[in-house]
C-alpha positions in Angstrom: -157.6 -89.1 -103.7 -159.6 -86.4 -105.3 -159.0 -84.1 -102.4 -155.5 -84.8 -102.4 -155.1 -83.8 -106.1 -157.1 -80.6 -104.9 -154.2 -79.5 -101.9 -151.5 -80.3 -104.6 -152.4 -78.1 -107.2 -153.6 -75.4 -104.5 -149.8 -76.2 -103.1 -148.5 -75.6 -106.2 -150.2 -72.7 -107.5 -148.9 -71.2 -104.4 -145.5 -71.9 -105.1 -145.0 -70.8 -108.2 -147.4 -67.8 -107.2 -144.2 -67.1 -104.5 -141.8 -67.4 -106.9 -143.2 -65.5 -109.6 -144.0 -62.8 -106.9 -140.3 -63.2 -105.8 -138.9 -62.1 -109.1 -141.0 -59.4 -110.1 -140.8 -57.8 -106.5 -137.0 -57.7 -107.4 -137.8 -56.6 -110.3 -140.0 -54.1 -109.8 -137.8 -52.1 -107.1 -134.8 -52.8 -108.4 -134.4 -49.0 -108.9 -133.2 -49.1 -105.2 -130.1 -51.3 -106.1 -127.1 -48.2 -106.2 -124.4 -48.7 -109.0 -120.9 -46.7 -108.6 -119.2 -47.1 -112.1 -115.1 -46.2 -111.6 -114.3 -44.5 -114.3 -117.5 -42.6 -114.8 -117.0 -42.1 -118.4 -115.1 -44.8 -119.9 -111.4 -44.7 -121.2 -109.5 -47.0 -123.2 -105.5 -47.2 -122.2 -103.4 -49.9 -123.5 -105.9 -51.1 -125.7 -108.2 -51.9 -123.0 -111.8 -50.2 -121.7 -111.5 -51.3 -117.9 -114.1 -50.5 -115.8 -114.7 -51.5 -111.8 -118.6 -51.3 -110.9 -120.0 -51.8 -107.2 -123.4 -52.3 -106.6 -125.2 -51.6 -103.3 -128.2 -54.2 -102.7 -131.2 -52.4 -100.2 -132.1 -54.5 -97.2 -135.4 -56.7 -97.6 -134.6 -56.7 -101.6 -132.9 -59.5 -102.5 -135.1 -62.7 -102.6 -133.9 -65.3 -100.3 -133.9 -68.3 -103.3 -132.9 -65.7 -106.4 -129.7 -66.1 -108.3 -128.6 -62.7 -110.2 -126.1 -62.8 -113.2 -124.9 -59.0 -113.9 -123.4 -59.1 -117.2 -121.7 -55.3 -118.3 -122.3 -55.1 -122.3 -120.8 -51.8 -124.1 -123.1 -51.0 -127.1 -122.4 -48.5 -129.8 -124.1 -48.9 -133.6 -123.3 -51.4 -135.0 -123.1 -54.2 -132.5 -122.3 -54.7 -128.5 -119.7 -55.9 -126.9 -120.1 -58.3 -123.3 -117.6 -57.7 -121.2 -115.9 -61.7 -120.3 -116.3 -61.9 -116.5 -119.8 -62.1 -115.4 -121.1 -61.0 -111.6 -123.2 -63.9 -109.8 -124.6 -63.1 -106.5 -127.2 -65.2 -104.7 -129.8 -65.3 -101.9 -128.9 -67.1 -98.7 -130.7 -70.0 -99.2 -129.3 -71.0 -102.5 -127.2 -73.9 -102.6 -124.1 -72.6 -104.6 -120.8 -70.8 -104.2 -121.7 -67.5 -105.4 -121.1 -64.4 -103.4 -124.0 -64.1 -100.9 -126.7 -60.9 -100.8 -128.4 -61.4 -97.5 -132.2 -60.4 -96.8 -130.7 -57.2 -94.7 -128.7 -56.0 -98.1 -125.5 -56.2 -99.1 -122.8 -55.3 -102.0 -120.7 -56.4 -104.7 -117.4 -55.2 -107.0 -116.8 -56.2 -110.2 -113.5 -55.2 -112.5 -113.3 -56.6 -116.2 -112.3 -54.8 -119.3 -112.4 -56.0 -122.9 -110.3 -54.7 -126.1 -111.5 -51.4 -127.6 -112.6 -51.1 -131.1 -113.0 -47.6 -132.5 -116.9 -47.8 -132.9 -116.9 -47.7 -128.7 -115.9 -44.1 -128.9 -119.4 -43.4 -129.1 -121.3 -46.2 -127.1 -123.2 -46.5 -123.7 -122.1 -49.0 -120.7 -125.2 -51.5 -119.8 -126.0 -53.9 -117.4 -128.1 -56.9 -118.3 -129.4 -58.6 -115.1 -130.6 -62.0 -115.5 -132.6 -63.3 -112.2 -133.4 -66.7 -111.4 -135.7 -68.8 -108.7 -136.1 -72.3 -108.9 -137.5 -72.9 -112.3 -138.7 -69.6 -113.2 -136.5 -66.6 -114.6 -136.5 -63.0 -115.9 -134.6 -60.5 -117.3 -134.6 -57.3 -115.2 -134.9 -53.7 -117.1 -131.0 -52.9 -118.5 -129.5 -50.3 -116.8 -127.4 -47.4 -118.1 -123.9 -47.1 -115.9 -122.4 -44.6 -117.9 -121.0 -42.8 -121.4 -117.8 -44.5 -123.1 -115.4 -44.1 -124.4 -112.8 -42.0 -124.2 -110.2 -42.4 -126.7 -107.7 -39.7 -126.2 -104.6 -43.1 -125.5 -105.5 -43.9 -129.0 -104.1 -40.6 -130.9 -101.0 -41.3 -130.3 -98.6 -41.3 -133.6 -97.0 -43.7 -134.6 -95.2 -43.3 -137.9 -91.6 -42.3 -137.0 -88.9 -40.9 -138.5 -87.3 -43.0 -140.6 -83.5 -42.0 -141.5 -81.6 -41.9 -145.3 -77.8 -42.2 -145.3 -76.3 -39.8 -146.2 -75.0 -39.7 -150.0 -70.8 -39.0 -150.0 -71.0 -36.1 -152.6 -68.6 -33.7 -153.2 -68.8 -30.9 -156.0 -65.0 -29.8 -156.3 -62.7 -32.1 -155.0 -59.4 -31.2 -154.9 -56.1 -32.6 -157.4 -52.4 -32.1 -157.5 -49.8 -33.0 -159.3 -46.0 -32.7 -158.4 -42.3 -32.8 -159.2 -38.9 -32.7 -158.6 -36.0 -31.0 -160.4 -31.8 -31.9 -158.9 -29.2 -29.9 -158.9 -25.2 -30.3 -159.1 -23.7 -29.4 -155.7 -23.3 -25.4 -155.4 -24.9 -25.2 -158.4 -28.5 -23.2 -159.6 -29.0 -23.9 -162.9 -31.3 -26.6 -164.1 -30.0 -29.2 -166.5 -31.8 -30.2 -169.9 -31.7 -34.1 -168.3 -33.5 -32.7 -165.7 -36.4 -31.8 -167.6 -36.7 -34.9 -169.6 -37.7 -36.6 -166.1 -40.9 -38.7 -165.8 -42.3 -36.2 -162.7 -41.3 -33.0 -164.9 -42.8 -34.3 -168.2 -46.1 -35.8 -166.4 -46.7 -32.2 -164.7 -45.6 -30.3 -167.7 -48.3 -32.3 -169.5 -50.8 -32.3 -166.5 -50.9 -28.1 -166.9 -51.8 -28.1 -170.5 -54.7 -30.9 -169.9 -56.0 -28.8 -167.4 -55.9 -25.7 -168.9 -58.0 -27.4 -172.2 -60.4 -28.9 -169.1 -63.3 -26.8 -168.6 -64.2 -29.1 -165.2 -60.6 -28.4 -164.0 -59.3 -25.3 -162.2 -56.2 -24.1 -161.3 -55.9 -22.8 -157.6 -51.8 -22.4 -156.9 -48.7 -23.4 -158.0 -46.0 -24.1 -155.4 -42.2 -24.2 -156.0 -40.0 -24.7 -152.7 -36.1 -24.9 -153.2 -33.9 -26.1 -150.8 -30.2 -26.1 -150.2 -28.7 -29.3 -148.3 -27.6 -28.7 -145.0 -23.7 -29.2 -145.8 -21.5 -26.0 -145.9 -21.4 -22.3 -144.7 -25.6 -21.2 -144.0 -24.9 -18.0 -145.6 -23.8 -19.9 -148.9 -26.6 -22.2 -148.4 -29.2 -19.5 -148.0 -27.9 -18.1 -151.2 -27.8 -20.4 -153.1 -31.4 -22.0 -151.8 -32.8 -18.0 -153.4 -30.8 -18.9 -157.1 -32.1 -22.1 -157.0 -35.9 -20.9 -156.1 -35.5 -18.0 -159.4 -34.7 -20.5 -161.9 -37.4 -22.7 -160.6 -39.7 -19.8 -160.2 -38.8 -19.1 -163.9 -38.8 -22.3 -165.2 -42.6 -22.9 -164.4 -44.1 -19.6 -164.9 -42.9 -20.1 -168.4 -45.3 -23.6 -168.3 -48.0 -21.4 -167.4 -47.4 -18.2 -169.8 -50.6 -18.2 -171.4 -52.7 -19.8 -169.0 -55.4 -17.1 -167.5 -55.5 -18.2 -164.2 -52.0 -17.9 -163.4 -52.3 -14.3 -163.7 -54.2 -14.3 -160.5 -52.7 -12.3 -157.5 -51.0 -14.6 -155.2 -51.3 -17.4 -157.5 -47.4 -18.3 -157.5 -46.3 -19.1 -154.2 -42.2 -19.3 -153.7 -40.6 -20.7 -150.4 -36.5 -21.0 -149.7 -35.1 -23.3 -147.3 -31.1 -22.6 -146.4 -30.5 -26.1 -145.4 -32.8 -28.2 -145.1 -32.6 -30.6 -142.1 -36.1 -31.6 -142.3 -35.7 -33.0 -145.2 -32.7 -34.3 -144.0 -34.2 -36.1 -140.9 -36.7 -37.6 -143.6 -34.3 -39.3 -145.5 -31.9 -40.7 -143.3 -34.7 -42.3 -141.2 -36.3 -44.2 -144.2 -32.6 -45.0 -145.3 -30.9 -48.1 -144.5 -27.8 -46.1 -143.4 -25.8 -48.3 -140.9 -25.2 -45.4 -138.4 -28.6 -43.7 -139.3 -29.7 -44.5 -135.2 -26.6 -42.3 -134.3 -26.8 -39.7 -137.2 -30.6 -39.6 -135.9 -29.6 -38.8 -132.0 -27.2 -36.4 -133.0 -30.2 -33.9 -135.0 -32.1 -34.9 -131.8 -29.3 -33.6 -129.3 -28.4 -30.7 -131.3 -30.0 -27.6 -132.9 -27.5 -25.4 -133.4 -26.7 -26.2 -137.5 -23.3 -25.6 -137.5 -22.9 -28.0 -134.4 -25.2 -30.8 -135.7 -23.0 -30.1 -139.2 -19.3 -30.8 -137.1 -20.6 -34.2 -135.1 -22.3 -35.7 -138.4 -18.6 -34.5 -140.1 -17.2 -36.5 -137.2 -18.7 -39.7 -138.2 -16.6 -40.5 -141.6 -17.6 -43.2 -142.3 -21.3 -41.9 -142.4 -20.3 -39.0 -143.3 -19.0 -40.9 -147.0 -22.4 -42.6 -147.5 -24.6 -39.2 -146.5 -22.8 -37.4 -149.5 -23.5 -39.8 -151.7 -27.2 -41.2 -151.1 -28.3 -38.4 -148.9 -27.4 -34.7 -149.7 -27.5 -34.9 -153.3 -31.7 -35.6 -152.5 -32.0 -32.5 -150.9 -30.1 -30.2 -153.5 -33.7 -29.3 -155.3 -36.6 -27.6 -156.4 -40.0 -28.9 -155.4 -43.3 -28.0 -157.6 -46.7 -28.5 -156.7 -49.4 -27.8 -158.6 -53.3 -27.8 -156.7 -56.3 -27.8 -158.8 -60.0 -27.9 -158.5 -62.0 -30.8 -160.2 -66.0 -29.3 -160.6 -68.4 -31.6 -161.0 -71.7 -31.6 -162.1 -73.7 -28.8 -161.0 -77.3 -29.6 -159.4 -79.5 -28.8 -162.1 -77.0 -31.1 -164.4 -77.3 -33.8 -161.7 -80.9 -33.9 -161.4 -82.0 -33.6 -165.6 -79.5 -36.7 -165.8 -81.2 -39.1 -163.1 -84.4 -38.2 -165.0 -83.0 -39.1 -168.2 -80.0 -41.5 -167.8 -79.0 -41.9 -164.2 -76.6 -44.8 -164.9 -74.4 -42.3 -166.0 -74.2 -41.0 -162.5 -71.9 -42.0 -160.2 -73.3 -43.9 -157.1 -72.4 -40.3 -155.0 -74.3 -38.3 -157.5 -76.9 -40.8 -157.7 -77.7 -40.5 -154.1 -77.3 -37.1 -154.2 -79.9 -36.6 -157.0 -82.4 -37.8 -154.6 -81.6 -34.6 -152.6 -82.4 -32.1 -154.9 -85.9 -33.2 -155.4 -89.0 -33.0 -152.6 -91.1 -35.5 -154.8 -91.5 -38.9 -152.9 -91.7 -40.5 -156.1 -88.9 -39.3 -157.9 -86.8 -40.1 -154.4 -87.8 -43.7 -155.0 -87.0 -43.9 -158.5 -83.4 -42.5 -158.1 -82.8 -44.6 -155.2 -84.3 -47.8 -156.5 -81.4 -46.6 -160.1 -78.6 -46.6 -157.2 -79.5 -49.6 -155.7 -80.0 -51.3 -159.0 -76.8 -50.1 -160.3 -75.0 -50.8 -157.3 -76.3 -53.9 -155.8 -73.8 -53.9 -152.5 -74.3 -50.5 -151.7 -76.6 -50.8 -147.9 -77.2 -46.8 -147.7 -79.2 -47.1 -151.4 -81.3 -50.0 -150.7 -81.7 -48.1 -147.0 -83.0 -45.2 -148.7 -85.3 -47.2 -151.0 -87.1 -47.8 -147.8 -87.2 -44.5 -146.5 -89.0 -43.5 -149.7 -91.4 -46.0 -149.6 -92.4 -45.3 -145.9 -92.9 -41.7 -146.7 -95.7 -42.9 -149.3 -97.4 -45.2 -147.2 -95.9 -48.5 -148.5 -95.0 -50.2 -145.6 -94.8 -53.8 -146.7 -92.4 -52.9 -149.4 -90.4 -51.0 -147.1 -89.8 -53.7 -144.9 -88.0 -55.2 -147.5 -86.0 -52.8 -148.6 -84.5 -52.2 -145.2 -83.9 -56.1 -144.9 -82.2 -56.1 -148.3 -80.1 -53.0 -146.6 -79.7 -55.1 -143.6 -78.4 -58.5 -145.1 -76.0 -56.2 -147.0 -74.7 -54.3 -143.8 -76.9 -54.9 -140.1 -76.1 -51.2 -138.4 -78.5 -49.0 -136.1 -80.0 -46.7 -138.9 -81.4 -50.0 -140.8 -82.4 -51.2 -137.6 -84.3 -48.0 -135.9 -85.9 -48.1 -139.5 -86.9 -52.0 -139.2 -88.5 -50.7 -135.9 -90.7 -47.7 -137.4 -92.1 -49.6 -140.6 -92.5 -52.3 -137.2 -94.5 -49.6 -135.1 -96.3 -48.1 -138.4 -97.3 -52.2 -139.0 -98.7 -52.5 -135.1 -96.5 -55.0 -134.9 -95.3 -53.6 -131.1 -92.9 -56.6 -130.4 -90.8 -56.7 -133.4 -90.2 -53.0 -132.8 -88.9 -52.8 -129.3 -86.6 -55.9 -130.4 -85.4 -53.7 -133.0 -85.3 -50.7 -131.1 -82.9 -52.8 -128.0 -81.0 -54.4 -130.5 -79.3 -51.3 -131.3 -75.5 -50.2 -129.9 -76.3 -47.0 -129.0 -79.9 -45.8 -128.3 -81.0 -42.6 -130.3 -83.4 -40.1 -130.4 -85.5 -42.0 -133.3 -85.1 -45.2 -131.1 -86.3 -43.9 -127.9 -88.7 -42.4 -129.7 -90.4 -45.4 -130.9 -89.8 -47.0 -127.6 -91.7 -44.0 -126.2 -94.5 -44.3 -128.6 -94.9 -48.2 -127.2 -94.7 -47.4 -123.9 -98.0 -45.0 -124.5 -99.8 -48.0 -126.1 -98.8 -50.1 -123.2 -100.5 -47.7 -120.9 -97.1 -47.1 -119.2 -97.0 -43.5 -119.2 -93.8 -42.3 -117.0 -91.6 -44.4 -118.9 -93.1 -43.0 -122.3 -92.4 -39.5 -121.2 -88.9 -40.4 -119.8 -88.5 -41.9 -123.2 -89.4 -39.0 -125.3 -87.3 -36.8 -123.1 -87.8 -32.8 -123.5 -87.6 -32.1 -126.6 -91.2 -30.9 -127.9 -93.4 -33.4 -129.5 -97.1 -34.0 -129.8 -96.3 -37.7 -128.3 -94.8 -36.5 -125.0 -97.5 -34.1 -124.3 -100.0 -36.8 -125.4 -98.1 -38.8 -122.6 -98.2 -36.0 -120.3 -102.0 -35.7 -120.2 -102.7 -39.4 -120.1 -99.9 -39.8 -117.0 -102.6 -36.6 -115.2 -100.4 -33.6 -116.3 -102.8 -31.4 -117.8 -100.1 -28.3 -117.7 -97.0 -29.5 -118.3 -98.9 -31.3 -122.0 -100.2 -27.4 -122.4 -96.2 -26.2 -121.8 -95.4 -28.6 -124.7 -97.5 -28.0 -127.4 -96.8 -24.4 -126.7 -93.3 -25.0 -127.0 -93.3 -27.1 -130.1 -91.7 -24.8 -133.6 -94.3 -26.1 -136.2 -97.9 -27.6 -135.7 -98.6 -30.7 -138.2 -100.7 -30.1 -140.8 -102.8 -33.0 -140.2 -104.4 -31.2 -137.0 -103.6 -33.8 -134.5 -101.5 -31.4 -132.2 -104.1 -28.8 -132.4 -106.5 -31.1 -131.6 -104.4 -31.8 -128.5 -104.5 -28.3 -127.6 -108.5 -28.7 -127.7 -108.7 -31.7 -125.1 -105.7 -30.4 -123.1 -108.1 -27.1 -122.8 -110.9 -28.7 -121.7 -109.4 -30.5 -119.2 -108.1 -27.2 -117.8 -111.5 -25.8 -117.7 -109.8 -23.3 -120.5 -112.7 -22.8 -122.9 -110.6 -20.6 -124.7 -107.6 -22.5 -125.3 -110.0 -25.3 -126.2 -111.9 -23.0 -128.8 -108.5 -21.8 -130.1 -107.1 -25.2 -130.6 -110.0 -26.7 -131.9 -109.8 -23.6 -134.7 -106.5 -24.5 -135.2 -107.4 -28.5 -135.9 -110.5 -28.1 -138.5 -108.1 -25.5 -140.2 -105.6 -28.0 -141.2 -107.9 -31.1 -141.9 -112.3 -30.5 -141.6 -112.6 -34.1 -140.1 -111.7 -33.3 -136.6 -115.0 -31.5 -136.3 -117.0 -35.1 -136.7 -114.6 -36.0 -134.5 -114.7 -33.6 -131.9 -119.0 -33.6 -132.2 -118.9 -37.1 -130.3 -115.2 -36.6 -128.2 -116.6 -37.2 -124.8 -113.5 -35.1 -123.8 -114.7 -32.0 -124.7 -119.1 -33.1 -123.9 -119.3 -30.3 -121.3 -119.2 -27.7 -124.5 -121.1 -29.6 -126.7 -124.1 -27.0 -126.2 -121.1 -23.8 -126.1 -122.4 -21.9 -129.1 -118.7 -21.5 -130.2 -118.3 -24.8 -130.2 -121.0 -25.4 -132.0 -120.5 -23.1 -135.2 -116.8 -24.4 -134.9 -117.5 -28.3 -135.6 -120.6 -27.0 -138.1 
């Protein structure tokens, strides 16, 4: 019994001896497993750091009874992240289903990614291997598989343009004022009744208003005088010219001692002979009972003495015309134009500081205009909106202003106030940049689709989801060809190094807050154009000093991290 107690533990001893020897053999050589990492330094594209790693097992390395659990972790200060899907391979006499590394070698892939945070920019890809035989188990040495990450995807911008309606302001809008004076048949002299008419009295009183109306300016005064089309032309086209001198008289006296009347070209005096226009005009909106005949009779005819004998023809018409029609056309017509001026633009904006509720809702809007202080935008938009609760373009532009100072929540809500009031495609394409500028991808592309008619601002933003989607043709089919800092951001992420360079070339200003510049830098180094890099990179810390912490740990631009250049550029 004793002896067999003494094989047992011998027995024993053995086994965990091979077992122990097992692991650490593995262990010990497990410099000859061979890791190919795809990408080699890590990017992050549509949120993601993907990464596919194969791993080459020797022959006579891998223990016949060990399990391995490869386990990718990406750490950075701060913390680690494990990437979800672990890698189990076994020994071929293991009893499980895992994939099978025989005694004579063999290999493995494994793709996984996890979501990206910002602190992975600077961070290192390990793997944790984990071996097990039997009862015993180790961890073997972790093993660098490369640099990470790349975050170029990530600069893309994504505060929009937002668009304010346009206000409906206009400075001198135009007046007039008219009337009519009669005369007897064959006659040219105006009668004292005549001038005691509503029209004559209203204009006569119109001109002297005006003229005491510093806002108001005369432009012309008008007087057409007319003949009817009855009787001999050269008679008529007489007694059309008498007609037109007493009028012509009549209202330059109106306008005797009013300084702009002595303007050249300020009177304007027109003659008709006979007036068949006029004519035309009346009989059609008469309820004449042969007007349909009188009509096709001006219609067939243009000769004026012919159209005069076939209307004389008709007697019965003939009766009625000379007695509701002709006498309408024996006159003198006056028309006066005037300029009303409104405020003028330094008025305009001293009032919305003060009192804008004495603004119209035109001038209100337009206040807005005249001032490039975000603030005083909102507070003369909010005045409009408040004054005039149904207008959509005020409570619109309420938005824009707070958009443009980083108040995105309360902009939301001004643009759904503006939508409740009127739902159009500027409220919407807005409702889909404070969206984009919130993260919130989906809302945005249902308010970008939702729209009639797709337009620059809305492809835009469609193009600007498409890049955090990873989707990078149909971002720069989106953005189209006018220059932009997000199609050439699109155009290096889809592999175009040169046609991003063409871009940022092409674009008229660079944004002060470097990021285009910065572009140039990486597009540069991906050229192997150190000095298109060096330039751009300039160009960035020049406009904002953070881009040189940025660029010190860009894995995009490592290869001139020792550049001396470089180096006194980013100090």
């Amino acid at each position: 019994m004793k002896k067999f107690s003494t094989y047992f533990i011998l027995i024993l001893a053995a086994a965990v001896l091979s077992s122990c020897s097992g692991l650490n053999k593995m262990k010990k050589n497990e410099g000859l497993i061979k890791y190919e990492v795809t990408p080699k330094v890590l990017e992050a594209h549509a949120g993601l750091v993907n990464v596919t790693i194969k791993g080459q097992f020797p022959a006579k390395y891998f223990d016949k009874k060990t399990t391995l659990t490869a386990t990718p972790v990406l750490t950075y200060n701060g913390g680690e992240t494990a990437f979800e899907k672990v890698q189990v391979v076994q020994g071929e006499s293991v009893q499980a289903n895992n994939k099978v590394i025989s005694y004579n070698g063999g290999d493995f892939t494994y793709t996984a990614s996890v979501p990206y945070k910002d602190a992975m920019k600077v961070s290192q890809l390990m793997l944790k291997v984990h071996a097990e035989r039997g009862k015993k188990s180790l961890d073997l040495d972790p093993v660098k598989l490369a640099d990470g990450v790349i975050a170029t995807s990530t600069l893309v911008e994504k505060v929009g343009k937002t668009i304010s309606l346009k206000d409906q302001f206009v400075r001198v809008t135009p007046e007039n004022q008219s009337a009519d004076i009669n005369y007897i048949i064959n006659k040219y002299d105006i009668r004292p009744a005549e001038l005691k008419e509503a029209d004559v009295t209203a204009m006569m009183n119109y001109i002297k208003n005006v003229s005491a109306d510093s806002t108001r300016h005369f432009k012309t005064a008008t007087v057409s005088s007319y003949a009817s089309p009855d009787g001999k032309f050269a008679s008529n086209e007489k007694l059309s010219g008498n007609r037109g001198t007493t009028a012509d008289k009549f209202i330059k006296k109106g306008f005797d001692k009013i300084e702009a009347a002595k303007a050249a070209n300020f009177f304007n005096e027109k003659t008709t002979a006979e007036d068949w226009d006029g004519f035309k005009t009346e009989v059609t909106n008469s309820s004449l009972q042969d007007k349909d005949l009188i009509l096709r009779v001006l219609s067939m005819y243009s000769d004026p003495d012919v159209r005069e004998r076939e209307i004389k023809n008709m007697s019965a018409a003939f009766e009625s015309l000379k007695t509701d029609i002709l006498p309408k056309l024996r006159r003198s017509q006056f028309f006066i134009d005037v300029d009303k001026i409104g405020r003028s633009d330094e008025q305009i904006l001293a009032q919305a500081k003060s009192d804008p509720k004495v603004l119209s809702l035109e001038e209100m809007l337009y206040a807005a205009t005249l001032t490039k202080d975000a603030n005083e935008q909102l507070a003369f938009y909010k005045a409009a909106s408040e004054a005039y609760p149904k207008d959509f373009r005020a409570a619109n532009n309420v938005g824009v202003a707070l958009m443009s100072l980083g108040k995105t929540d309360e902009a939301i809500a001004a643009f759904e106030k503006a939508k409740a009031i009127e739902n159009n495609d500027v409220i919407k394409s807005n409702l889909g940049m404070a969206s984009l500028a919130k993260d919130d991808l989906t809302k945005a592309a249902e308010y970008f689709n939702s729209m009639t008619a797709a337009t620059n601002e809305s492809k835009w933003g469609l193009g600007v989801i498409a890049i955090t989607k990873g989707e990078y043709d149909q971002a720069v089919n989106f953005f189209g060809s006018e220059p932009c800092f997000n199609l050439a951001l699109a155009q290096l992420l889809k592999g175009d190094a040169n046609k991003a360079k063409a871009t940022l070339d092409a674009m008229k200003e660079m944004c002060k807050c470097g990021k285009p510049s910065y572009l140039k830098a990486v597009v540069g180094a991906r050229l192997d154009n150190r000095d298109y890099m060096l330039n751009g990179l300039r160009e960035a810390v020049g406009f904002n000093a953070d881009w040189k912490a940025y660029a010190k740990t860009d894995l995009e631009l490592a290869k001139y991290w020792n550049d001396d250049t470089f180096k006194s550029t980013v100090q």
